[in-house]
N, C-alpha and C positions, 0 to 999 in steps of 0.2 A: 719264284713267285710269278703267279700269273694276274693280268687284270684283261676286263673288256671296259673299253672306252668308247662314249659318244663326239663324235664332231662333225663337224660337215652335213648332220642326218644321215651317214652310217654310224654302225657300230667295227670297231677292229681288236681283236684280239693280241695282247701284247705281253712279251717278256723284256726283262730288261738286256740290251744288247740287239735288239730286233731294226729292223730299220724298215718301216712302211712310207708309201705314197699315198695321200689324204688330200684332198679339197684345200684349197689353195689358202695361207691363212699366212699373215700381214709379217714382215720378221725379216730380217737379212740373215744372210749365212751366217752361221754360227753364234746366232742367239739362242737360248734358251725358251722355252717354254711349258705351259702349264698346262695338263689335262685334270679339271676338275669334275668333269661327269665320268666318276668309278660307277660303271653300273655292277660290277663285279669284283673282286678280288678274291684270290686262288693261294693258299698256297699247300703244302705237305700235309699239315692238319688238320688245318681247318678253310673253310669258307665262308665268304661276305658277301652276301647277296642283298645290293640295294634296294630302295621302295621307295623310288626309283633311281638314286644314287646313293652308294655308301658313303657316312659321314665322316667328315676327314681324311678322306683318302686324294690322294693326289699320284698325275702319273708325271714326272718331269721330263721332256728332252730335248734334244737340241737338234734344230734346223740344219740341215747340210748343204738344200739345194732349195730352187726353186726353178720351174721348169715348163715344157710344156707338150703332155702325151703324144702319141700317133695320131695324124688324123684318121679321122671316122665320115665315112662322105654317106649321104643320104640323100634322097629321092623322093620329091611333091610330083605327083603324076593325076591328073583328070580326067576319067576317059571319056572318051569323045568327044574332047575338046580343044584336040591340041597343043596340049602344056604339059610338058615338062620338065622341072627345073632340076639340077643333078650341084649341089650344095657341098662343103666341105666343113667338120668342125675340130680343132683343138684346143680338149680342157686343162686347165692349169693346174699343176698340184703341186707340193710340196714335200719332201723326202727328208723323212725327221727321223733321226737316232733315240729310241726310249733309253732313260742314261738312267735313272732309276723310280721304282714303286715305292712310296710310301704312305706307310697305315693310318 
């Protein structure tokens, strides 16, 4: 079974068994958690295409980590003014196991 899920303000495509990194969201290791925005669900037969989420559908899974990316360095420049400032950023995110899709 396949589903697409909203969090963060992306969308991820997800099986169960998959493991993504998503926008950092509140939970210790090895808790459990709930995706309630199915905007899709997949599976062999048929398809469930929300408007704009499918009802009753739920993605459950469970936290593994929490962490924080590569940084990403970025660049405020002026020209002809003399300034520039050379910045560095990393974003948080969280690495969650989809443990299963239900309808």
């Amino acid at each position: 079974m396949l589903a697409i899920i909203k969090t963060g303000g992306k969308q991820y495509k997800v099986r169960a068994g998959d493991r993504i990194k998503i926008e950092k969201l509140e939970g210790k290791d090895g808790s459990k958690i709930n995706f309630s925005e199915v905007l899709l669900l997949g599976g062999e037969k048929e398809v469930k295409v929300g408007n704009p989420v499918v009802k009753g559908a739920k993605v459950e899974g469970k936290i593994l980590r929490q962490g924080k990316s590569k940084k990403v360095w970025g660049i405020k420049h002026k020209a002809k003014k003399r300034y520039k400032v050379k910045f560095g950023h990393r974003q948080m995110f969280t690495e969650v196991e989809i443990v299963k899709i239900a309808n």
